[in-house]
C-alpha positions in Angstrom: 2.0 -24.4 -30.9 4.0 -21.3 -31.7 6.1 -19.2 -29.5 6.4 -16.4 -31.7 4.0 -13.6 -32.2 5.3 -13.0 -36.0 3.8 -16.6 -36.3 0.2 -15.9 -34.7 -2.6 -15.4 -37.2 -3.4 -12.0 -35.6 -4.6 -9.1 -38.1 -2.8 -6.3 -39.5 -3.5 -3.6 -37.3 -2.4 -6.1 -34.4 0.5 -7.3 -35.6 1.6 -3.7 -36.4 1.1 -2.9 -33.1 2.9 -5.5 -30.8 5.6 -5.5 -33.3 6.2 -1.7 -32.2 6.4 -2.7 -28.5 8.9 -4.9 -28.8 6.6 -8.3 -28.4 8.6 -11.2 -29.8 8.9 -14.3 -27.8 5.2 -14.9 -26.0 5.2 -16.1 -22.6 3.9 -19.7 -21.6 0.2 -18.3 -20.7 0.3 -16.0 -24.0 0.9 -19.5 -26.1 -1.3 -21.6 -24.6 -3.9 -19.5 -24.1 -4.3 -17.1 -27.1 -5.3 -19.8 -29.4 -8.0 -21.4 -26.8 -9.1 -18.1 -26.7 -9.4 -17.5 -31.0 -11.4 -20.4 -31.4 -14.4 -18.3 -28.8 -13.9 -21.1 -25.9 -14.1 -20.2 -22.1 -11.2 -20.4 -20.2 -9.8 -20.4 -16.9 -6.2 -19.5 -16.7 -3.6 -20.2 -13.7 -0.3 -18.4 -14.1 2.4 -16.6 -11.8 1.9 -13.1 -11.7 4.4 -11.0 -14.1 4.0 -13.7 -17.0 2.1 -11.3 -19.6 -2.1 -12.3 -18.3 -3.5 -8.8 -20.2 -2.0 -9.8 -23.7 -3.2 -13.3 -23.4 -6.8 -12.4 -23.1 -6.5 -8.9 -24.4 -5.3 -9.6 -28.0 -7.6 -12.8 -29.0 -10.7 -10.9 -28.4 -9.5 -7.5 -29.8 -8.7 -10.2 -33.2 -12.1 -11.6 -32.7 -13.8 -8.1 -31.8 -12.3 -6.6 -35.1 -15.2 -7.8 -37.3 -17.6 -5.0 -35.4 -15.0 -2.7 -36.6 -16.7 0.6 -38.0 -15.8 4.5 -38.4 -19.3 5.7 -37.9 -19.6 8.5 -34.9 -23.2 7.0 -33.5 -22.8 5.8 -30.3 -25.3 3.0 -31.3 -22.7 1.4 -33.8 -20.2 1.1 -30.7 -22.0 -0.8 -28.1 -20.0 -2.7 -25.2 -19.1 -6.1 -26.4 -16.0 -6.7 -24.1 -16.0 -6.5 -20.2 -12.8 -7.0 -18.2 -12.8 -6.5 -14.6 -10.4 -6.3 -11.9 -10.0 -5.6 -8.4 -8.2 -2.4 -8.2 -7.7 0.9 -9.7 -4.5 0.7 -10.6 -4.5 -3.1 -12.3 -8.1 -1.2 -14.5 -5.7 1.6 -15.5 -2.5 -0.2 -16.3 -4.8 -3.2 -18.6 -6.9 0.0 -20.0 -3.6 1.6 -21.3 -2.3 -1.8 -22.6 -5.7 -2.5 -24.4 -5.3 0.8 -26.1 -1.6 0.0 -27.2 -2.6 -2.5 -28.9 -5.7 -1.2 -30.6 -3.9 1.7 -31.4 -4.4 1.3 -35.4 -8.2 0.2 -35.6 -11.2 1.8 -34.7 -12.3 -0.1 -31.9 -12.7 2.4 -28.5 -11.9 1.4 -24.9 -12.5 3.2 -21.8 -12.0 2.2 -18.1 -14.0 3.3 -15.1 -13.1 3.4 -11.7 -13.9 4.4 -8.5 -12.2 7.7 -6.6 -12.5 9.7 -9.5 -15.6 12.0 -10.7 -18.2 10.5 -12.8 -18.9 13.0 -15.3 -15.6 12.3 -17.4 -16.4 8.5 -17.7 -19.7 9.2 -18.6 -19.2 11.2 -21.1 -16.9 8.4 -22.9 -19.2 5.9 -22.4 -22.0 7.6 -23.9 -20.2 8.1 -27.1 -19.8 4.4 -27.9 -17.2 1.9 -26.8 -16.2 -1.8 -27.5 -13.8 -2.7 -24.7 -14.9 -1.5 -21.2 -12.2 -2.0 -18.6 -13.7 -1.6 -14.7 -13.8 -2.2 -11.5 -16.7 -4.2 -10.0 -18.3 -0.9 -8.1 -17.8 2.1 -10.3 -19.4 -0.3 -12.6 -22.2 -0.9 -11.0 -23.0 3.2 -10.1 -22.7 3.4 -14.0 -25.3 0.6 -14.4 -27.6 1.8 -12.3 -27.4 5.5 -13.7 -28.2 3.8 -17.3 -24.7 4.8 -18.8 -23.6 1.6 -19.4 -25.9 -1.2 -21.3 -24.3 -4.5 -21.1 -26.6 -6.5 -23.2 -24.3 -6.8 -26.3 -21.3 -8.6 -24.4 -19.8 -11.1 -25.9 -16.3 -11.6 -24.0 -16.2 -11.0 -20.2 -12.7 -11.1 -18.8 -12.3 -11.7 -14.9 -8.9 -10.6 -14.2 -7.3 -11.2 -10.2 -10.6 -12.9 -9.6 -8.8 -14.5 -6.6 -8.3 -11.1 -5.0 -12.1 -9.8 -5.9 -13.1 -12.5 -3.8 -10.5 -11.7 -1.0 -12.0 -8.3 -1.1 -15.3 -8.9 -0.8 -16.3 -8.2 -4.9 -18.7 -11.6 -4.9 -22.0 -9.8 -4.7 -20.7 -7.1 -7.4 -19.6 -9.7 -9.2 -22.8 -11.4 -9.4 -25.0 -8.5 -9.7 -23.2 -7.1 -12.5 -23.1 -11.4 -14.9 -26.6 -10.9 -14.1 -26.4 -8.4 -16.6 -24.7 -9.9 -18.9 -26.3 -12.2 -21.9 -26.3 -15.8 -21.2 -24.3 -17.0 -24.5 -21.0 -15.8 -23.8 -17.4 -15.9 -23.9 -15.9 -16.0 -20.1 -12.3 -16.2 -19.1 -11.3 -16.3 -15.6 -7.5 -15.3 -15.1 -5.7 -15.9 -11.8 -2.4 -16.1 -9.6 -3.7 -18.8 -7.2 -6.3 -20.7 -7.6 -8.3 -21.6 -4.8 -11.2 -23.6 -3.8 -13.8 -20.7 -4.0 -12.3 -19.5 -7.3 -13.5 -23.3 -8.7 -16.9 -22.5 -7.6 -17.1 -19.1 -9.1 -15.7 -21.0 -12.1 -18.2 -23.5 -12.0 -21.0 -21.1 -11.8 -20.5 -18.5 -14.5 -17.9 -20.5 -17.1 -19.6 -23.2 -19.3 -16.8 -26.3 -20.3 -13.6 -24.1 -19.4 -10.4 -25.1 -21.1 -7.8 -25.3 -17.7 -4.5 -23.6 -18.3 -1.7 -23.8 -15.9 1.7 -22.7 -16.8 3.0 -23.7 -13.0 2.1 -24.9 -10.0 -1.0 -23.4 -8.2 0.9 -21.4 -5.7 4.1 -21.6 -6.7 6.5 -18.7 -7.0 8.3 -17.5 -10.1 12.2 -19.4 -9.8 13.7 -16.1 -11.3 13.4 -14.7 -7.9 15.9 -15.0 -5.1 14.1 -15.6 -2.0 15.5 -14.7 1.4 14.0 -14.8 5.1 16.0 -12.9 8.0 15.3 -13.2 11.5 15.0 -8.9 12.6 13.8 -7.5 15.7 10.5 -4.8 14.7 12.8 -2.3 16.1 15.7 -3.1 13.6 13.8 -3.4 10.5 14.6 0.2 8.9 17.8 -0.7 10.0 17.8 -4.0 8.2 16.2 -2.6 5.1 18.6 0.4 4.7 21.6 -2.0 4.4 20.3 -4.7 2.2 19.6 -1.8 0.6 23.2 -0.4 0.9 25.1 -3.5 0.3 23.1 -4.9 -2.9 23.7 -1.3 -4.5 19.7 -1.5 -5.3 18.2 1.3 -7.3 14.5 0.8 -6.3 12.2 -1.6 -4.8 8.9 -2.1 -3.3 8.5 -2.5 0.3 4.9 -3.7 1.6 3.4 -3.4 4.8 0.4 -4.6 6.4 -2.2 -1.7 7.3 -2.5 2.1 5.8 -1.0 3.6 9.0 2.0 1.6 9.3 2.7 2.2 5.4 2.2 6.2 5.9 4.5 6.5 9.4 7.3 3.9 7.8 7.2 6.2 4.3 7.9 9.7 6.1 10.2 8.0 8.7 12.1 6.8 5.7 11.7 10.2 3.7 13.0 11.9 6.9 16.5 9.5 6.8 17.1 10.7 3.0 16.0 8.5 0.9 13.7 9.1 -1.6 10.2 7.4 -0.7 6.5 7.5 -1.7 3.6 5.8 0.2 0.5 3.9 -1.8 -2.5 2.9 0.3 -6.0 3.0 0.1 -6.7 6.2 2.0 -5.1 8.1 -0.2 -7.2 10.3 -3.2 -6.7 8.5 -7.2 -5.1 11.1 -8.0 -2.4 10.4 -5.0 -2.1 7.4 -5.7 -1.6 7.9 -9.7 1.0 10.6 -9.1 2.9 8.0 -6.6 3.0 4.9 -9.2 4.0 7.7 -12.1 6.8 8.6 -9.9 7.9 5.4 -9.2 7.8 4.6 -12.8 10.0 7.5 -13.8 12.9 6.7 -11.3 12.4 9.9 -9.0 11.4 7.5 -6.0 13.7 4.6 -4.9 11.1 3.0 -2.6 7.7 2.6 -2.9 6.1 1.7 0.3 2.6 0.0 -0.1 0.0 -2.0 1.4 -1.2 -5.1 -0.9 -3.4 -2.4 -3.1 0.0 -2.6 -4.7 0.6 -6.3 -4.6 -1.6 -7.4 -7.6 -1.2 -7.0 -11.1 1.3 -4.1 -11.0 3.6 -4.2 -14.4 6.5 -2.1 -13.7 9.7 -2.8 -14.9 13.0 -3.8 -13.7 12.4 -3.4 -9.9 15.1 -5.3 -8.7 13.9 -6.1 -5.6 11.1 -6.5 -2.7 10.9 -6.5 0.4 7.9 -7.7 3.4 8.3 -5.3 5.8 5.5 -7.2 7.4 5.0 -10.8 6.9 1.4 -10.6 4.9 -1.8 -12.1 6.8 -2.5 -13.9 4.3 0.0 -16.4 2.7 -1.5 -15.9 -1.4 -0.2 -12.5 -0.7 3.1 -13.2 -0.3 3.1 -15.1 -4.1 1.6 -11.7 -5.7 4.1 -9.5 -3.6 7.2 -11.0 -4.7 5.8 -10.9 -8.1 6.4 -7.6 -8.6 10.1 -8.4 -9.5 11.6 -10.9 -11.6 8.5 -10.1 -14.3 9.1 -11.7 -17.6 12.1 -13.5 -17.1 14.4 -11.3 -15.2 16.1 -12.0 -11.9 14.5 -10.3 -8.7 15.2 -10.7 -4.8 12.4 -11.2 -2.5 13.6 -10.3 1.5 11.0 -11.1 4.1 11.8 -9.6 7.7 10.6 -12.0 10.5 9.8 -10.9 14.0 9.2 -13.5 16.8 5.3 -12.4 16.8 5.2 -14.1 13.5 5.5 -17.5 13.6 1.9 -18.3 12.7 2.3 -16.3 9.5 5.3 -17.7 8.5 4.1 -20.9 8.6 0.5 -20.3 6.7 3.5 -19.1 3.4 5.4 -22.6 4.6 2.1 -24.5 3.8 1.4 -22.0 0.5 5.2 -22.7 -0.6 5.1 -26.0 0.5 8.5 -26.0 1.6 10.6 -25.2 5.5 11.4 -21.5 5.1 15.0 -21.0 6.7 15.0 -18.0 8.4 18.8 -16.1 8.4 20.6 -13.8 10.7 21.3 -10.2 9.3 24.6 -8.6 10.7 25.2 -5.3 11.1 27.4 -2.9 10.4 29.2 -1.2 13.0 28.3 2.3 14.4 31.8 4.4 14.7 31.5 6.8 17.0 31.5 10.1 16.2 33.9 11.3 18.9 36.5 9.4 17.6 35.8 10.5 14.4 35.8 14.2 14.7 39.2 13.8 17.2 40.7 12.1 14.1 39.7 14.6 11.4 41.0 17.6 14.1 44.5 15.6 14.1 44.6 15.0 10.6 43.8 18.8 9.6 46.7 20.1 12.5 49.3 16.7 11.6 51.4 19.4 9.5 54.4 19.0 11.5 54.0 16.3 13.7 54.3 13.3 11.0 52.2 11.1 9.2 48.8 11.5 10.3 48.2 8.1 10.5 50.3 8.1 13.7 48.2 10.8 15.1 45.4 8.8 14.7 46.5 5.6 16.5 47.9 8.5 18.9 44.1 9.4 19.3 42.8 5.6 19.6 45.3 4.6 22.1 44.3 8.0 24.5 42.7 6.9 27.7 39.8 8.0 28.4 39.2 11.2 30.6 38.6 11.2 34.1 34.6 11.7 34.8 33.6 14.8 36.3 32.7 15.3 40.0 29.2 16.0 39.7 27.9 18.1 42.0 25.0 17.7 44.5 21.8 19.2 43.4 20.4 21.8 45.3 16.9 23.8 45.1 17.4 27.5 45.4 16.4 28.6 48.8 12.6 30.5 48.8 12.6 34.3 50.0 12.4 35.0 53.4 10.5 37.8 55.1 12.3 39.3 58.3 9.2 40.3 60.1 8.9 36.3 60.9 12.2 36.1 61.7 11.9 38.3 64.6 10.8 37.5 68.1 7.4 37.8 69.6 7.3 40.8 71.9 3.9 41.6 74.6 2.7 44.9 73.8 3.5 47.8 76.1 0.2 48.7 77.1 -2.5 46.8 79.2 -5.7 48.1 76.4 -8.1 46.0 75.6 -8.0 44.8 71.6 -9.7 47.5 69.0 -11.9 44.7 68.6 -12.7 44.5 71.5 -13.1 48.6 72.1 -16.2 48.8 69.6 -19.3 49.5 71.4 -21.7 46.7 70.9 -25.3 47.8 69.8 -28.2 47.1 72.7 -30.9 46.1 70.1 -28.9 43.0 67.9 -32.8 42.7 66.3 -31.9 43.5 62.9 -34.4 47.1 61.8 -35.6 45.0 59.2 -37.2 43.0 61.5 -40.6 44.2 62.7 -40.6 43.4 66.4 -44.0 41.2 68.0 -47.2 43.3 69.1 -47.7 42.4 72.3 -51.3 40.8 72.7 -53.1 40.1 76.0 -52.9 37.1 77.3 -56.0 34.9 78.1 -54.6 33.1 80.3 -52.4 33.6 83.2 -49.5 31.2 83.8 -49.0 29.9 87.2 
């Protein structure tokens, strides 16, 4: 088995192609499973994140797909013979633009669909013909059932993350959509973890899989440098900014656990200077596009996220992570550290632990299957800005009194200054009037009240009253 991709039987155009990015050494998934994959046999792969999944499926079948090669402009002569899917929007654009790289110098098309974006665009590509459709499970469907895309001429179906489809409920899309799908195929199942429900969707839909695992189901990569610290929720911006600080770190991802935590930590971060950018599910594609480019190009130092992030992600040289929240669940942890130390470089993973996660912590203890060590963070002292200002005054007016460092330990040694009195509190006093001031006096003459002056009428029967007729009386009373 080779370990150089100058020594892989891959075509021309191919060859040309991963030679210009720089591909020289393959990975341990790329050279066990790109000849599995040549010869047309299902497989189901097991790797840490980072280790270089897309070109280990991605380049067999575009070697493999290169015999429908063809210039003509009919739709017809470009039908979809390759299906990858994956969980998220941003894993389906980062494999789409990979898959392009490297078939950059043939004529076979790609396209990727996804959700959060409008339709028309992706419909209009797919209705002019393409070989490699990259998607996720429910844009997909919407284009099925609209009759853009016609799956009955795959021949490779590619189930990237599947572990996380299932996590995120893509079963029943999952399904729908192989029920599509021509029963004599080629299906390879790529994964982080692998789980007990991932072997069942494996034994359903993948016929005598060749098992690939390059480590330990589970297991984390060994390039990255692991650390656990004890921190109060209160103290964890605090925490972050000087690991931060002290390590000198240009960027790093820092995850959180639900969309508003990740969009209250980002602008309380933004608002203590430092350059930050949230990615979360409730924001728009386009958002969350503009975000990862940003990130990519250096004008954003952290990138706070929610695990939307966690999967798949291929950017390089982050130097570090951190869980801001412990995850809920413990797979996450393995694909949230993976986002540094990717292909062979050195990363640091820093988990902050609260005493309301002990549950948590242990779930990753089990994962890991080793006792995590949790470590006290110490931190810097606050000077206080009193002193400070009192030294800088000294230092600026030290012209003739010496060296200025004696006016400072002048200023250090000064005892404090006697506290204030402070006066009793006292509510203004309301306006008074002087007429109740004044005593009462009996008025001088013996009158009666005016009230009592007004002549009462003889007749109180109101005159819109009609008064009784008198009437006879039959009888006389006694």
């Amino acid at each position: 088995m080779t370990d150089s991709f100058s020594n892989l039987s891959l075509a021309e155009p191919l060859a040309r192609a991963v030679a210009e990015m720089g591909y020289e050494s393959m990975t341990p998934i790329q050279a066990q499973a790109i000849p599995v994959v040549l010869t047309g046999k299902d497989v189901m792969g097991a790797a840490q994140t980072g280790t270089g999944k897309t070109a280990a499926f991605s380049l067999p079948l575009l070697q493999r797909l290169l015999k429908h090669e063809n210039a003509s402009t009919s739709p017809a002569r470009h039908p979809v013979r390759a299906l990858v899917l994956l969980p998220t929007r941003e894993l389906a654009d980062q494999v789409a633009q990979q898959v392009k790289l490297y078939a950059k110098y043939t004529n076979l098309r790609s396209a990727v669909v996804f959700g959060g974006m409008d339709m028309k665009p992706q419909t209009l590509e797919l209705k002019r013909g393409v070989e490699v459709l990259v998607a996720t499970p429910g844009r997909l469907l919407d284009h099925i059932e609209a009759k853009n895309a016609v799956l009955n001429q795959v021949e490779y179906v590619v189930l990237d993350e599947a572990d996380r489809m299932l996590d995120i409920g893509f079963l029943p899309d999952l399904q729908r959509i192989l029920s599509y799908l021509p029963k004599q195929r080629t299906t390879l199942l790529f994964s982080a973890t692998f789980s007990p429900e991932i072997k069942r969707l494996a034994g359903s839909y993948l016929q005598d899989p060749v098992t690939i695992e390059v480590a330990r189901p589970n297991e984390t990569a060994s390039t990255v440098e692991q650390h656990f610290y004890s921190v109060n929720d209160d103290d964890k911006r605090r925490a972050l900014k000087q690991i931060v600080r002290q390590r000198g770190l240009s960027q790093a991802f820092v995850f959180v656990n639900s969309k508003l935590g990740c969009a209250r930590l980002a602008r309380t971060l933004e608002r203590e200077g430092m350059k930050t950018t949230a990615l979360h599910g409730d924001k728009s594609q386009d958002e969350r596009l503009k975000a990862l480019a940003a990130f990519k190009a250096g004008e954003v130092d952290l990138l706070v996220a929610t695990d939307v992030a966690a999967r798949g992600l291929d950017i390089k040289d982050v130097p570090a992570v951190f869980n801001f929240d412990v995850p809920f669940n413990a797979e996450d942890y393995v694909h949230r550290i993976g986002r540094t130390g990717r292909a062979g470089q050195s990363g640091l993973a820093v988990t902050f632990v609260s005493g309301s996660d002990a549950r948590l912590i242990g779930d990753v203890e089990k994962l890991l299957k080793k006792k995590i060590e949790l470590e006290a963070i110490e931190y810097e002292e606050d000077k206080p800005r009193g002193r400070i200002n009192d030294g800088r005054r000294a230092w600026r007016e030290a012209g003739e009194l010496g060296d200025p460092r004696d006016v400072l330990d002048a200023q250090r040694d000064r005892p404090p200054a006697p506290a204030r009195p402070q006066r009793e509190y006292r509510a203004p006093a309301a306006p008074r009037d002087p007429f109740f001031d004044q005593p009462y006096e009996a008025p001088a003459t013996d009158a009666p009240p005016a009230w009592e002056s007004v002549a009462k009428p003889a007749n109180r029967i109101s005159a819109n009253i009609k008064p009784k007729r008198r009437v006879a009386a039959l009888f006389k009373a006694e």
